[in-house]
mmCIF file as Biopython writes it, N, C-alpha, C and O atoms, coordinates in Angstrom:
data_model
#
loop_
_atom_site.group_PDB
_atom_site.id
_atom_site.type_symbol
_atom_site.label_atom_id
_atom_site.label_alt_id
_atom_site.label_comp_id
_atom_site.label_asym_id
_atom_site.label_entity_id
_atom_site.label_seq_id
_atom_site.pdbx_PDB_ins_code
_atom_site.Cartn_x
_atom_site.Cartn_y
_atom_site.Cartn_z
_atom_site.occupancy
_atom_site.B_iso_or_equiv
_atom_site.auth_seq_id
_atom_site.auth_asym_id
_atom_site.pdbx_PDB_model_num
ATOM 1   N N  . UNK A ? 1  ? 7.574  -5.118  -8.690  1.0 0.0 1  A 1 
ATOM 2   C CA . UNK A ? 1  ? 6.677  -5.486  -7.603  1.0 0.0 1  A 1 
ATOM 3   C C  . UNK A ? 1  ? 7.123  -6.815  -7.009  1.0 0.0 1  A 1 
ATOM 4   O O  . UNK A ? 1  ? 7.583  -7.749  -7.666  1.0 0.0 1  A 1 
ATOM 5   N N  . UNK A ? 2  ? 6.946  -6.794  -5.757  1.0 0.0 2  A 1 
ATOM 6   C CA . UNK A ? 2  ? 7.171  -8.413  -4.902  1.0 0.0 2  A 1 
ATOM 7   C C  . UNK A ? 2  ? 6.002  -8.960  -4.655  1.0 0.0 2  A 1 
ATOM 8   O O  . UNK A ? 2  ? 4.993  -8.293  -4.427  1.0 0.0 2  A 1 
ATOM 9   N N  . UNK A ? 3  ? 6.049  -10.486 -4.683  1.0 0.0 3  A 1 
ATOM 10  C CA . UNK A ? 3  ? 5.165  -11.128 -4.200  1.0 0.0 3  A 1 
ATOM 11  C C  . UNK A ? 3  ? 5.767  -12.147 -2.905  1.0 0.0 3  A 1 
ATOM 12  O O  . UNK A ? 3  ? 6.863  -12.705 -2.841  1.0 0.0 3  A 1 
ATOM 13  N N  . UNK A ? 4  ? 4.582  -12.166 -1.874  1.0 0.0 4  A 1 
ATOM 14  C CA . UNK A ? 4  ? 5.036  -12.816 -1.164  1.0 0.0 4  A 1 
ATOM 15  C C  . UNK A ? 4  ? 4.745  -14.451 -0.172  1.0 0.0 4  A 1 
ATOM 16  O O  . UNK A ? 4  ? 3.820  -14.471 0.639   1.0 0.0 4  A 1 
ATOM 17  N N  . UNK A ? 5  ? 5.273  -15.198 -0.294  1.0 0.0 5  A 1 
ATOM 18  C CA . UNK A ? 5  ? 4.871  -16.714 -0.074  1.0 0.0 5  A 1 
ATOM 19  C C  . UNK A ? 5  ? 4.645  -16.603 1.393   1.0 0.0 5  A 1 
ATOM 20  O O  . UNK A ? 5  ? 5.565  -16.573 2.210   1.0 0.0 5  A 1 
ATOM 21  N N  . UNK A ? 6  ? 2.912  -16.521 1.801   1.0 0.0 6  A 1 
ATOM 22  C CA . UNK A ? 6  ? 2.563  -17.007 3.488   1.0 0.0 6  A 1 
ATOM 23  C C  . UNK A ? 6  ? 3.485  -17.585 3.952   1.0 0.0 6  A 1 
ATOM 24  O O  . UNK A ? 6  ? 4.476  -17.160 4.546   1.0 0.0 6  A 1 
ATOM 25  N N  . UNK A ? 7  ? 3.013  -19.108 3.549   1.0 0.0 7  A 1 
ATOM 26  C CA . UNK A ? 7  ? 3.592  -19.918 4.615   1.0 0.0 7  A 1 
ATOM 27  C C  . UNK A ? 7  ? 5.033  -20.068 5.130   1.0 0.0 7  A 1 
ATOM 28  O O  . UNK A ? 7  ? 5.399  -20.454 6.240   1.0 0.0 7  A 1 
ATOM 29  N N  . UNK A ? 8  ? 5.958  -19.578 3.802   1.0 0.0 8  A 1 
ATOM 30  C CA . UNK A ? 8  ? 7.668  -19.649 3.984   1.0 0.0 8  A 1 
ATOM 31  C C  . UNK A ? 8  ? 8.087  -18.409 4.617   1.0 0.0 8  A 1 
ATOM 32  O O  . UNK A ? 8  ? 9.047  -18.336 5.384   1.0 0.0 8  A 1 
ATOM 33  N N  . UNK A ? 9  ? 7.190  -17.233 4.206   1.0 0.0 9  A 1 
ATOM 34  C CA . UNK A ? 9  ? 8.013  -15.698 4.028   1.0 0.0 9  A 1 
ATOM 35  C C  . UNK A ? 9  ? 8.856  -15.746 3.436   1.0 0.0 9  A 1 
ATOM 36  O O  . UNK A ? 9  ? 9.849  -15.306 4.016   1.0 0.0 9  A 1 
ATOM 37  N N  . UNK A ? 10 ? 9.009  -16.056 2.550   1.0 0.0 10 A 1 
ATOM 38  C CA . UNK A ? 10 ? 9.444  -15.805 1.022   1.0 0.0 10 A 1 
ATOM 39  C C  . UNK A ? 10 ? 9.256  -14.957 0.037   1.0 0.0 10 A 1 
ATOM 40  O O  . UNK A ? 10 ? 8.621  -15.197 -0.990  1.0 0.0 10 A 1 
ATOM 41  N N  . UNK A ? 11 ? 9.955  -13.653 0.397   1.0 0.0 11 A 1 
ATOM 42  C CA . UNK A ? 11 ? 9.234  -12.610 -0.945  1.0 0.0 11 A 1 
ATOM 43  C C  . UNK A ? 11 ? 9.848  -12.773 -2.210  1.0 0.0 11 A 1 
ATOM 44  O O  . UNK A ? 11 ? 11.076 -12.821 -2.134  1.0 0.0 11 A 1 
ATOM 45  N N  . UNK A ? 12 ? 9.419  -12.863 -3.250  1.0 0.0 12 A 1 
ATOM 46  C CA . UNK A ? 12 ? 9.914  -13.815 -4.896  1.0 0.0 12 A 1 
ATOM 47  C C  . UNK A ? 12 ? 9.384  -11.949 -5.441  1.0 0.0 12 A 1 
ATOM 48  O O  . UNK A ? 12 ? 8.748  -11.078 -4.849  1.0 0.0 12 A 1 
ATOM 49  N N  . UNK A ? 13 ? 10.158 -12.014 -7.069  1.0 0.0 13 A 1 
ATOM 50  C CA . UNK A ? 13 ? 9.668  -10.744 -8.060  1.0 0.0 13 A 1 
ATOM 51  C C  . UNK A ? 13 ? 8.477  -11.165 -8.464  1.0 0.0 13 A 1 
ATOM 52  O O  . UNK A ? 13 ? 8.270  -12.374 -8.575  1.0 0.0 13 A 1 
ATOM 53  N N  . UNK A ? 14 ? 7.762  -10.480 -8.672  1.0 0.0 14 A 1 
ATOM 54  C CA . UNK A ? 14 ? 6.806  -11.216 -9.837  1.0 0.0 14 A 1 
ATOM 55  C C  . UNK A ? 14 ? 5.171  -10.695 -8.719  1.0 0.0 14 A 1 
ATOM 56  O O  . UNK A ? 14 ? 5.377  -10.573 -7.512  1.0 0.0 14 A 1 
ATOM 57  N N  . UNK A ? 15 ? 4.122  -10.514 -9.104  1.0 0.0 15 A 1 
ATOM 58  C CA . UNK A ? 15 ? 3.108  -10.442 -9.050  1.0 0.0 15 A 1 
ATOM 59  C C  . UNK A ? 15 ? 1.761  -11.627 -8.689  1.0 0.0 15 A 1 
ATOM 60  O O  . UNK A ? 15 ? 1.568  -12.628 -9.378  1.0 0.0 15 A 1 
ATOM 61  N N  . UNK A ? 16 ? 1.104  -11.329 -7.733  1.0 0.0 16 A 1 
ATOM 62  C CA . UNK A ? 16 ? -0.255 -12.442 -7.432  1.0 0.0 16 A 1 
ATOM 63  C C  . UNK A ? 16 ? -0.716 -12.354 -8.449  1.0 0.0 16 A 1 
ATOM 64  O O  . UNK A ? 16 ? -0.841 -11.345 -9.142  1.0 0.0 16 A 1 
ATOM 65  N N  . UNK A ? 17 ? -1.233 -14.137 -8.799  1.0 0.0 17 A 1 
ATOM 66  C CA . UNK A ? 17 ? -1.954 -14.271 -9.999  1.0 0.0 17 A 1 
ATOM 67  C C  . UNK A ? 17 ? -1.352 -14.365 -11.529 1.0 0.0 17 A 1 
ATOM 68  O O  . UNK A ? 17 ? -2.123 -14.462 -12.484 1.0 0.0 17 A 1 
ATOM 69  N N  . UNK A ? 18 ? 0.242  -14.326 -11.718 1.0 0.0 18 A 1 
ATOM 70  C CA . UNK A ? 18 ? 0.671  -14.311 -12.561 1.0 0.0 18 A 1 
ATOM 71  C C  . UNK A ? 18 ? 2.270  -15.613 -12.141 1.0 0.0 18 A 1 
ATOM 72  O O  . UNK A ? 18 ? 2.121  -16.560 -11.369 1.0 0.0 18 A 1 
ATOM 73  N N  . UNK A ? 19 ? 3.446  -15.347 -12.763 1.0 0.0 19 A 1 
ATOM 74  C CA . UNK A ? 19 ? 4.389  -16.150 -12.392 1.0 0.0 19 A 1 
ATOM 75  C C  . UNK A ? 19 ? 5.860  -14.831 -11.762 1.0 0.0 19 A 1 
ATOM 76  O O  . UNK A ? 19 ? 6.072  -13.623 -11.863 1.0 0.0 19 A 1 
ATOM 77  N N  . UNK A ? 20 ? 6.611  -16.178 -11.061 1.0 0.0 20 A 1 
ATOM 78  C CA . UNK A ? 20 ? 7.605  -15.357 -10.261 1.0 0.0 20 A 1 
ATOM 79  C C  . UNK A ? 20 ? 8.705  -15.138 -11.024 1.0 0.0 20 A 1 
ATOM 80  O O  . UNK A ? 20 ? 8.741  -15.771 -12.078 1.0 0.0 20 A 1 
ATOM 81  N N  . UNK A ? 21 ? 9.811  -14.255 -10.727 1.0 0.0 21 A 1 
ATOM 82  C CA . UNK A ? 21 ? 10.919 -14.034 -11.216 1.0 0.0 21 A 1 
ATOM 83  C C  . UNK A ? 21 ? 11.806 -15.853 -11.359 1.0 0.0 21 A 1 
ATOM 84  O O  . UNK A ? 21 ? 12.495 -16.124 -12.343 1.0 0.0 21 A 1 
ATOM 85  N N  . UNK A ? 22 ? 11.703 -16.320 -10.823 1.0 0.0 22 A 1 
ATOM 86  C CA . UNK A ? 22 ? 12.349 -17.592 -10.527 1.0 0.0 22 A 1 
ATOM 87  C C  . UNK A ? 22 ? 11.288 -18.902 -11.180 1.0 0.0 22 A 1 
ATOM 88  O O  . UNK A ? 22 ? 11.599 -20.087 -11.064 1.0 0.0 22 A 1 
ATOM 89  N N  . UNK A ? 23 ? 9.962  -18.417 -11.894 1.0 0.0 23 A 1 
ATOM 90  C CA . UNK A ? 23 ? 8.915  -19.699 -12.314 1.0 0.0 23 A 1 
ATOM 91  C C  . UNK A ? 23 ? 7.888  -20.113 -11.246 1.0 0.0 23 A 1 
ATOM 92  O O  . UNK A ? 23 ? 6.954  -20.593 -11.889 1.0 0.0 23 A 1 
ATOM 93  N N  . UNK A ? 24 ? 7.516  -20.179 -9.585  1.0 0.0 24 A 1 
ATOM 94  C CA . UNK A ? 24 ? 6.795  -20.153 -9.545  1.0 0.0 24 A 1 
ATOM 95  C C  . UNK A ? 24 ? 5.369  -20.081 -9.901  1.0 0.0 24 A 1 
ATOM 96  O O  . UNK A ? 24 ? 5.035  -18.949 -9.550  1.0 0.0 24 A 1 
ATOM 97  N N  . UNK A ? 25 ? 4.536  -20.565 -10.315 1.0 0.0 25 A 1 
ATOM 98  C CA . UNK A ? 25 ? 3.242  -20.032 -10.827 1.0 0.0 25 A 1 
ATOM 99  C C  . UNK A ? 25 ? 2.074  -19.801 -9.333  1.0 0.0 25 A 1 
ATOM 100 O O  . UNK A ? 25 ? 1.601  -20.766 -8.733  1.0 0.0 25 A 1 
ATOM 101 N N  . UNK A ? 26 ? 1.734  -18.082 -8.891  1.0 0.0 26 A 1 
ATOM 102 C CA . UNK A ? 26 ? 1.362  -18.396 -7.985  1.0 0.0 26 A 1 
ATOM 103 C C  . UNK A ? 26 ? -0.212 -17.980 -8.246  1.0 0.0 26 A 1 
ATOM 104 O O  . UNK A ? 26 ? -0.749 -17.163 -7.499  1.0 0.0 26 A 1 
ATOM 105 N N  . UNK A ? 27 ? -0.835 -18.507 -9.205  1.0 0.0 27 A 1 
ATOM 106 C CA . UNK A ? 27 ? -2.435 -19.423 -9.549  1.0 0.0 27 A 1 
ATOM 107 C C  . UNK A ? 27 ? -2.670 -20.301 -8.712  1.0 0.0 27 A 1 
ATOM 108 O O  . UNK A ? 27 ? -3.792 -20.428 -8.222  1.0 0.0 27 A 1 
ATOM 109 N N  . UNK A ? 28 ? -1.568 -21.133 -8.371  1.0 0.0 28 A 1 
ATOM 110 C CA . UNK A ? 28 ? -1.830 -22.336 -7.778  1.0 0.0 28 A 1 
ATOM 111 C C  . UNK A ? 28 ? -1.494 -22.227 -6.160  1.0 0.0 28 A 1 
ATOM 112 O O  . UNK A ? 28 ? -0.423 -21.922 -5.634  1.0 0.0 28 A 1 
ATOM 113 N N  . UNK A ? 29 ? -2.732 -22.568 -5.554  1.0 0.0 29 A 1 
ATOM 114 C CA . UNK A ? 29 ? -2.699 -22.332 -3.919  1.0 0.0 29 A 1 
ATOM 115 C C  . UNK A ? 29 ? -2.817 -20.955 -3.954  1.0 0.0 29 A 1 
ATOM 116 O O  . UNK A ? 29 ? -1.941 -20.468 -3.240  1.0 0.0 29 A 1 
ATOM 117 N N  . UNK A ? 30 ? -3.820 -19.739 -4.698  1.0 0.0 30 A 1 
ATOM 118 C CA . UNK A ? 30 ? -3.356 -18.180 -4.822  1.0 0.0 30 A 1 
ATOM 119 C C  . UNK A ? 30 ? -3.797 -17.716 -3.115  1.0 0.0 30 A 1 
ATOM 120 O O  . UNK A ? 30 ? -3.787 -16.542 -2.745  1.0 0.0 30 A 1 
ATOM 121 N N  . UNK A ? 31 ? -4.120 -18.731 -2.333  1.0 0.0 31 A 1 
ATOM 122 C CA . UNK A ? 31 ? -4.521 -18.075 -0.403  1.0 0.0 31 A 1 
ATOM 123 C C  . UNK A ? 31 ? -3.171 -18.011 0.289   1.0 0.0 31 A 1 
ATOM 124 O O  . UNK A ? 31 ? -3.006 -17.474 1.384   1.0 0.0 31 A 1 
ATOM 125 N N  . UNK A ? 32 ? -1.894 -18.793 -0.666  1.0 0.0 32 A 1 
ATOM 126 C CA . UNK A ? 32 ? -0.793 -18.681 -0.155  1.0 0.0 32 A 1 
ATOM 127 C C  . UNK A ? 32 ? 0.231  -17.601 -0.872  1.0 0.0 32 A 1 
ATOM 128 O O  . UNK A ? 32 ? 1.461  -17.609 -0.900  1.0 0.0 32 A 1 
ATOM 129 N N  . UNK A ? 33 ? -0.622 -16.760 -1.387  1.0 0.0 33 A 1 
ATOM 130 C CA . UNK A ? 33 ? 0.427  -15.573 -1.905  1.0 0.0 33 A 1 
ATOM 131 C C  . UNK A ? 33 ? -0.293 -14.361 -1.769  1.0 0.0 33 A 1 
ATOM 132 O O  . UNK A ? 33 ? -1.514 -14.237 -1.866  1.0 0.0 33 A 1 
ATOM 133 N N  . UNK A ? 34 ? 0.390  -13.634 -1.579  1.0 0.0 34 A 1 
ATOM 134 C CA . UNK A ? 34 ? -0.201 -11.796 -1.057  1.0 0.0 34 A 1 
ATOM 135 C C  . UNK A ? 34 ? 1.127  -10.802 -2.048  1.0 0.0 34 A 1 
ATOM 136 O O  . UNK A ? 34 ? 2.317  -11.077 -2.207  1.0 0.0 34 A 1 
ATOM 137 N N  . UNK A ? 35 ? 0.337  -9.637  -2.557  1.0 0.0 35 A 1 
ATOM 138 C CA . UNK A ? 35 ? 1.061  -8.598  -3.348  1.0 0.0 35 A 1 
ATOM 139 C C  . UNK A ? 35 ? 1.796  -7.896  -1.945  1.0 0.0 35 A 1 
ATOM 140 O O  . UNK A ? 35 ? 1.222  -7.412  -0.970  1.0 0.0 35 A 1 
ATOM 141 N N  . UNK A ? 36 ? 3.068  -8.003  -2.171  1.0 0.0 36 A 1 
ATOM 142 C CA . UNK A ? 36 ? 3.846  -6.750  -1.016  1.0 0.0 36 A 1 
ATOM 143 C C  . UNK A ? 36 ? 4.837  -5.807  -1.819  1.0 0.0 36 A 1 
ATOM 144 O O  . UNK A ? 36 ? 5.099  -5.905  -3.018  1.0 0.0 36 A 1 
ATOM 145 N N  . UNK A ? 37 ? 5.360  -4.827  -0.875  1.0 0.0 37 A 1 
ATOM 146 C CA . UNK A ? 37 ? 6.475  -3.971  -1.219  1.0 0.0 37 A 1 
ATOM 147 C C  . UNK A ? 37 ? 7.449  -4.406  -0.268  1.0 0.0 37 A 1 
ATOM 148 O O  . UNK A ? 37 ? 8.311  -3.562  -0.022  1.0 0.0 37 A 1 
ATOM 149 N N  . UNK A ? 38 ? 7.556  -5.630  0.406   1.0 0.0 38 A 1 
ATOM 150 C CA . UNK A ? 38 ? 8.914  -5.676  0.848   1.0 0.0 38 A 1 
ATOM 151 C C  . UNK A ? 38 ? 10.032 -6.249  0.098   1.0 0.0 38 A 1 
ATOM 152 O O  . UNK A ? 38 ? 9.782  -6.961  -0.875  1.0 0.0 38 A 1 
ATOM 153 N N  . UNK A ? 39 ? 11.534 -5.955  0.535   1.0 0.0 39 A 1 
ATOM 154 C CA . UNK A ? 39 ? 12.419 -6.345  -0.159  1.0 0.0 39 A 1 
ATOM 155 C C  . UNK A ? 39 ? 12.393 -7.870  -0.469  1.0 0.0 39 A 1 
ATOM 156 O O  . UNK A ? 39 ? 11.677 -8.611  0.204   1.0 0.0 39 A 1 
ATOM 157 N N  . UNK A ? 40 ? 13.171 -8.347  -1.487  1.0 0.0 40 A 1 
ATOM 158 C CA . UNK A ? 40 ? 12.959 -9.747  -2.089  1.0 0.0 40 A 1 
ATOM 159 C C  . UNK A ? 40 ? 13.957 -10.462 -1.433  1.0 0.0 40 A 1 
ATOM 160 O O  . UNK A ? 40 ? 15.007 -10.049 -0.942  1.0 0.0 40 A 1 
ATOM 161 N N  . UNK A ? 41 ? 13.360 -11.920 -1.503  1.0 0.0 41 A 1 
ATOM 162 C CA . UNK A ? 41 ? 14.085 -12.488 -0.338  1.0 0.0 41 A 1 
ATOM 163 C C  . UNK A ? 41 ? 14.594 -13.820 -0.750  1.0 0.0 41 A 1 
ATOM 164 O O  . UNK A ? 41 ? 15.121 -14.653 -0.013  1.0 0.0 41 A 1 
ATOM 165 N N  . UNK A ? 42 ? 14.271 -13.947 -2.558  1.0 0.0 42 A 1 
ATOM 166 C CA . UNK A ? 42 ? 14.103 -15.035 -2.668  1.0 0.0 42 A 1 
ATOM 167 C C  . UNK A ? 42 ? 15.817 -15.350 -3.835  1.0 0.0 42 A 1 
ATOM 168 O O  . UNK A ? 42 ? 16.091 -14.840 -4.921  1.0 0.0 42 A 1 
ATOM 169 N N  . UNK A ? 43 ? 16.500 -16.211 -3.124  1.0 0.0 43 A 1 
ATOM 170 C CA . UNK A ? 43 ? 17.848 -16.278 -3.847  1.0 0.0 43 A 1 
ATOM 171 C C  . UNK A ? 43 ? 18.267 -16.697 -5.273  1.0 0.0 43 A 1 
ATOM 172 O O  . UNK A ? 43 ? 19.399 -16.614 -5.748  1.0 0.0 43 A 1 
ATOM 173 N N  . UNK A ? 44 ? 16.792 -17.310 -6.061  1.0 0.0 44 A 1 
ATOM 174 C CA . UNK A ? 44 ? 16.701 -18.319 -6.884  1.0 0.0 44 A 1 
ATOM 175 C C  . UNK A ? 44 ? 17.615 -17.132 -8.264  1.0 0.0 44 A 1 
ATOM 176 O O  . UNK A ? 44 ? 17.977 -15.955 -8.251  1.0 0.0 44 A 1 
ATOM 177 N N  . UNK A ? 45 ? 17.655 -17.926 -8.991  1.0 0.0 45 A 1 
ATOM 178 C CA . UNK A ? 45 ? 18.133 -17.118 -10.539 1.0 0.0 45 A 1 
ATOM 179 C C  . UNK A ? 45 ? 16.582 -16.374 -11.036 1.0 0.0 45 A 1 
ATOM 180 O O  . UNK A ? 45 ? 15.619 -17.124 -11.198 1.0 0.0 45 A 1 
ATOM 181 N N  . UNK A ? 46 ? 16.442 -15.019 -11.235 1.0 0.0 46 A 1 
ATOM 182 C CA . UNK A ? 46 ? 15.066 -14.311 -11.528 1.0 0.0 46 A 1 
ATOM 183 C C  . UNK A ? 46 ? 14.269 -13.462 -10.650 1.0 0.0 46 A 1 
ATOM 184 O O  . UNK A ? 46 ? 13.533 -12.491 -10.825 1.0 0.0 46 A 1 
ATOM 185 N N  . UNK A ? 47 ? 14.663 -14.152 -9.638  1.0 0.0 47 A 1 
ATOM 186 C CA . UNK A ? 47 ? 14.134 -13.274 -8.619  1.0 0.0 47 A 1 
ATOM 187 C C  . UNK A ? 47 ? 15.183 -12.523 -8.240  1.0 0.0 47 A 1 
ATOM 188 O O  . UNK A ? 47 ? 15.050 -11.299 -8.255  1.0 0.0 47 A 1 
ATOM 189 N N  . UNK A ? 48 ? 16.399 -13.103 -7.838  1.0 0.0 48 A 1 
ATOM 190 C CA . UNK A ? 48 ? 17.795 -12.527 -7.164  1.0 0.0 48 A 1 
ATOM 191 C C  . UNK A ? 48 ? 18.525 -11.481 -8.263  1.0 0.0 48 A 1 
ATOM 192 O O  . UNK A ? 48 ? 19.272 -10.553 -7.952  1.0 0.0 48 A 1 
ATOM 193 N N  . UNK A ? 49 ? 18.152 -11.833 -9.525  1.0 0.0 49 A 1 
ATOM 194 C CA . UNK A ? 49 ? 18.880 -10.870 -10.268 1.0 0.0 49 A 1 
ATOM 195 C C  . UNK A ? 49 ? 17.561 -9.991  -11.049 1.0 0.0 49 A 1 
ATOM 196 O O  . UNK A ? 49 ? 17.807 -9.048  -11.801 1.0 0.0 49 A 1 
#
């Protein structure tokens, strides 16, 4: 599943309410993250692989 960062458009692995492929924790600020199915966008180590 992708999650995805409002304000950047940043889609990261990982799930709302839990943490990202890359460490994000998106608990924090959770009005700036939404559950999507779009492709991942995010280059970091975890998310990208």
């Amino acid at each position: 599943m992708a999650v995805k960062h409002t304000p950047t458009g940043v889609v990261h692995q990982g799930t709302k309410g839990g943490t990202t492929g890359c460490g994000k924790n998106t608990k924090e600020r959770s009005e700036h993250w939404v559950n999507s199915h779009e492709k991942i966008t995010c280059e970091k180590n975890g998310c990208k692989n």
